[in-house]
Backbone as a printed PyTorch tensor [residue, N CA C, xyz], in Angstrom:
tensor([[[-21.5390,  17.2620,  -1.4220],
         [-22.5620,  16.3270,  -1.8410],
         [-23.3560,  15.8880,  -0.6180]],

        [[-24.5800,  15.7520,  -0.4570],
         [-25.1630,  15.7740,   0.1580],
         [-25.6640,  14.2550,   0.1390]],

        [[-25.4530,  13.4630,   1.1840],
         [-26.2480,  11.6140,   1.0950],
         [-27.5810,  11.3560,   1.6170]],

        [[-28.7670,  11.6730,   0.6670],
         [-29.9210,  11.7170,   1.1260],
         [-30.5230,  10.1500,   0.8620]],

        [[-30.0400,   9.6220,   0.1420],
         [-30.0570,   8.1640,   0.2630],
         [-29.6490,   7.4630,   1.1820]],

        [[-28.3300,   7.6540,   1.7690],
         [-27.9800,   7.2420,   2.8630],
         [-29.0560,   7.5730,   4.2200]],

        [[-29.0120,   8.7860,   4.4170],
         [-30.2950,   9.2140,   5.2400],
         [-31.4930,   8.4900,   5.2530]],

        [[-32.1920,   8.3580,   3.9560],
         [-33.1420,   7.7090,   4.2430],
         [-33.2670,   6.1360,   4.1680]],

        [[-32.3040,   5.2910,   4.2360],
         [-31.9300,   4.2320,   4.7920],
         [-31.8860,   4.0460,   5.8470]],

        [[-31.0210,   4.7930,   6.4920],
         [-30.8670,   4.5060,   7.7500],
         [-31.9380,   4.6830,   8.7510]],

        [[-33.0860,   5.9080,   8.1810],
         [-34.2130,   6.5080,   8.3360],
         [-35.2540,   5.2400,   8.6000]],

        [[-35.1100,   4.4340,   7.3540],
         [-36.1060,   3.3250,   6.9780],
         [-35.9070,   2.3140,   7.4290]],

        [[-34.5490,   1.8820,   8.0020],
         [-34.1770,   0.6770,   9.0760],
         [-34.6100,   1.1930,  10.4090]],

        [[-35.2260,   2.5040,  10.5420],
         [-34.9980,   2.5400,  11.8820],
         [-33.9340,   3.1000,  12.9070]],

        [[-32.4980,   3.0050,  12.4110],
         [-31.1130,   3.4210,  12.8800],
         [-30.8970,   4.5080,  12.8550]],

        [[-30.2420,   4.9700,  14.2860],
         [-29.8100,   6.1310,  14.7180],
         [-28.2640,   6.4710,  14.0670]],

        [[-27.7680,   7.5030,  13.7230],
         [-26.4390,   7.8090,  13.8260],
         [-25.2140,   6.7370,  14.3720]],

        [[-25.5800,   6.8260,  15.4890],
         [-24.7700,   6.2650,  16.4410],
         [-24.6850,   4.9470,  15.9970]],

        [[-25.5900,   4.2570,  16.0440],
         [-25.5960,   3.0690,  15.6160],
         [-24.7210,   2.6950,  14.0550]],

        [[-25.0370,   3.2960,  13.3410],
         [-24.2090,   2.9800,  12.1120],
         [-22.9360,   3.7820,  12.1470]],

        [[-22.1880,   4.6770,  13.2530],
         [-21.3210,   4.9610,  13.5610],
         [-20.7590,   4.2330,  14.3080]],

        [[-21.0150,   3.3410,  15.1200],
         [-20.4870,   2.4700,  15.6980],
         [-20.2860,   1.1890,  14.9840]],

        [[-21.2440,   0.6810,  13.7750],
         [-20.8880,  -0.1060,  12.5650],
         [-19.8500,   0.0990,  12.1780]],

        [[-19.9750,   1.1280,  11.9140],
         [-18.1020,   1.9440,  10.8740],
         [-16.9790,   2.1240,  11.7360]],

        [[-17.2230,   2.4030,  12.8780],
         [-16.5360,   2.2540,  13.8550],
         [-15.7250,   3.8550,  13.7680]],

        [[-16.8630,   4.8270,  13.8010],
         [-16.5510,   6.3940,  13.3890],
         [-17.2690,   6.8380,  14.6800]],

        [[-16.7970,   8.1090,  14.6330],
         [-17.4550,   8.6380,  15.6060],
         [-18.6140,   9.4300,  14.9690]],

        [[-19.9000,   9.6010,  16.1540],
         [-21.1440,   9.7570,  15.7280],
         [-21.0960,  11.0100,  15.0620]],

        [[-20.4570,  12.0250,  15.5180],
         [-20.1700,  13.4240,  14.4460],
         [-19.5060,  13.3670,  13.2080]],

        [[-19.0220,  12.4630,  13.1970],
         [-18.4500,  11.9000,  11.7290],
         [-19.0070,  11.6130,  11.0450]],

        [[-20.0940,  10.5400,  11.5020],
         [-20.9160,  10.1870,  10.3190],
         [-22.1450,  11.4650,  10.0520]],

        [[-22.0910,  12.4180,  11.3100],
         [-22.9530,  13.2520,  11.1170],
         [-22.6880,  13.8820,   9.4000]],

        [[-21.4220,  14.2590,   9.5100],
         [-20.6110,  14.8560,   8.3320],
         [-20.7870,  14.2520,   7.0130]],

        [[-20.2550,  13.0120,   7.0100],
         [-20.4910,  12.6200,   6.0650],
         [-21.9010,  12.7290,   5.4110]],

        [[-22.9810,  11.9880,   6.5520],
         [-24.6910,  11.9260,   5.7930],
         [-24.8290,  13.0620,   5.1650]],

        [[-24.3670,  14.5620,   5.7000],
         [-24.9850,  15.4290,   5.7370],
         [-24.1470,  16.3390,   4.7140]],

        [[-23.3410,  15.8580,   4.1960],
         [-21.9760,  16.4130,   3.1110],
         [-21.4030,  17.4930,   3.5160]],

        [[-21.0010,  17.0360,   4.8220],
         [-20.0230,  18.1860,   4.9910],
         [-18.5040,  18.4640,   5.2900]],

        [[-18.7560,  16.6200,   5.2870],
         [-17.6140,  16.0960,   4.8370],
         [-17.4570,  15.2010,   3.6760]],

        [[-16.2870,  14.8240,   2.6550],
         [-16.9710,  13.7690,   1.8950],
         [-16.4540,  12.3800,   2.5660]],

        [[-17.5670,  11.4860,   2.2370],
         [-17.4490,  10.1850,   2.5310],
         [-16.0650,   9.4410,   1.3090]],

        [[-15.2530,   8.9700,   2.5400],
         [-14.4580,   8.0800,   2.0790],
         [-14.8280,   6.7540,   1.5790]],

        [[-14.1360,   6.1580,   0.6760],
         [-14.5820,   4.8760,  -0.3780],
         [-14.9690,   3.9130,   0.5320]],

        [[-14.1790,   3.4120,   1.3850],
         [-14.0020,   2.2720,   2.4030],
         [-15.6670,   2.4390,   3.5660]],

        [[-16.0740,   3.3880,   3.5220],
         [-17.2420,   3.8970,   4.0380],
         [-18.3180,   3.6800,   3.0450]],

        [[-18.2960,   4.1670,   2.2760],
         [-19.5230,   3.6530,   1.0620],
         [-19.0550,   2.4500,   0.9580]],

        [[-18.4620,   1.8410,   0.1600],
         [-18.4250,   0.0720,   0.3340],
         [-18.7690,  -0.8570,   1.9370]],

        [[-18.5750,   0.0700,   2.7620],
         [-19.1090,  -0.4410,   3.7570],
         [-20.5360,  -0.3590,   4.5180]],

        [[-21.1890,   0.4560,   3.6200],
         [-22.7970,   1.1570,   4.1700],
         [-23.3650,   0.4540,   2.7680]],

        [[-22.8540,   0.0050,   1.7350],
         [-23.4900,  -0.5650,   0.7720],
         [-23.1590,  -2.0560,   0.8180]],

        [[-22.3380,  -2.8560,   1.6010],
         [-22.5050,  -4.3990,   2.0270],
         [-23.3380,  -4.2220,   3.2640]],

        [[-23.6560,  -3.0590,   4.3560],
         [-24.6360,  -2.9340,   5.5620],
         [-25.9110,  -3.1840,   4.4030]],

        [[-26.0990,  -2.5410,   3.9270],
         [-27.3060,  -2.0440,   2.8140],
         [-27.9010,  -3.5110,   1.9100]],

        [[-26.9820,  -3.8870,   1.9310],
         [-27.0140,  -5.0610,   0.5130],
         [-27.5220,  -4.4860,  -1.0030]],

        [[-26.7040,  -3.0370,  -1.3000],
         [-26.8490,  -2.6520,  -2.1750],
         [-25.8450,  -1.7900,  -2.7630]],

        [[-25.6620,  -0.9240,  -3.8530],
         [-24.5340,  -0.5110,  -4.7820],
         [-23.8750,   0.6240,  -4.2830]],

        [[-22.8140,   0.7360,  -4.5920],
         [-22.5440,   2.4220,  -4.5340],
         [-23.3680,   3.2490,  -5.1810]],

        [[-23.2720,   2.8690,  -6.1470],
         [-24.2700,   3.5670,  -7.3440],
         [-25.3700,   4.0700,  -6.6810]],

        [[-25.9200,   2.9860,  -5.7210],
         [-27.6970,   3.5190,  -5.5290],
         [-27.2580,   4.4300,  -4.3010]],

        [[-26.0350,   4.1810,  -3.6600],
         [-26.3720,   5.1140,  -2.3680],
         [-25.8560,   6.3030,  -2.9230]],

        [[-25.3230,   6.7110,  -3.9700],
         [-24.9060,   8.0150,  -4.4130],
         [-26.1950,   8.5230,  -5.2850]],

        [[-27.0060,   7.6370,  -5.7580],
         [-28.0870,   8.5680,  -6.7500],
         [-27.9150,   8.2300,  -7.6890]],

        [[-26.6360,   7.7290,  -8.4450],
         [-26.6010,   7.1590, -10.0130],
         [-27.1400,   6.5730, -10.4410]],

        [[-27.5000,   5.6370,  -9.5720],
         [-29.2500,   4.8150,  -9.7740],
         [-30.2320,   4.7370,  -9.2650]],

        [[-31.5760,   4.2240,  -9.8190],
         [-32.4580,   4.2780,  -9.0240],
         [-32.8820,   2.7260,  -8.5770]],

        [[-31.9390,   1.9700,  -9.3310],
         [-32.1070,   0.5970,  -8.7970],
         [-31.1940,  -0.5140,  -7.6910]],

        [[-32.0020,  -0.3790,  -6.8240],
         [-31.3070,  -1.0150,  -5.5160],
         [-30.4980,  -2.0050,  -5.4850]],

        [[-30.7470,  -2.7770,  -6.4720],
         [-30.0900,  -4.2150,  -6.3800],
         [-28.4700,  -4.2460,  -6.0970]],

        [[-27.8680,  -5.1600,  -5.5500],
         [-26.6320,  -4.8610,  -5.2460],
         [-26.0000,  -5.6700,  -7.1250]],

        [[-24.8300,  -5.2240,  -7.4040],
         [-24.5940,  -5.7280,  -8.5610],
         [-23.9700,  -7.1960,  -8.5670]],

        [[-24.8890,  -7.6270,  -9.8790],
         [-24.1260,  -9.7360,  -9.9940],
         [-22.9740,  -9.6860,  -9.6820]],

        [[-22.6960, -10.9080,  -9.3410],
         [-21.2300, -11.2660,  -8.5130],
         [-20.5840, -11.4720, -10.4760]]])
């Protein structure tokens, strides 16, 4: 699976790899993997790029097209 949402987030903040690899506290080829599906992203990683995000799993996988993070 390929995270082209993720990509272009990070794209649209501005942020390098590194930088949100050092968020996650991964190494920068790691997250290379993951963005780029060549590895799959672990849960604890999406819940953690979607509280960075202030938005869903859902939207960073594609299931939606609506950003909003979901009501408490």
């Amino acid at each position: 699976m390929r995270y082209e949402r993720i990509r272009n987030l990070r794209e649209d903040n501005d942020l390098s790899q590194q930088q949100l690899a050092d968020y996650l506290n991964i190494s920068q080829r790691t997250y290379s993997y993951y963005e780029s599906g060549e590895h799959n992203m672990p849960l604890t990683i999406l819940v953690q790029l979607a509280d960075y995000y202030h938005t869903s799993i859902d939207y960073l996988l594609g299931r939606t097209d609506n950003p909003a993070p979901p009501a408490p």
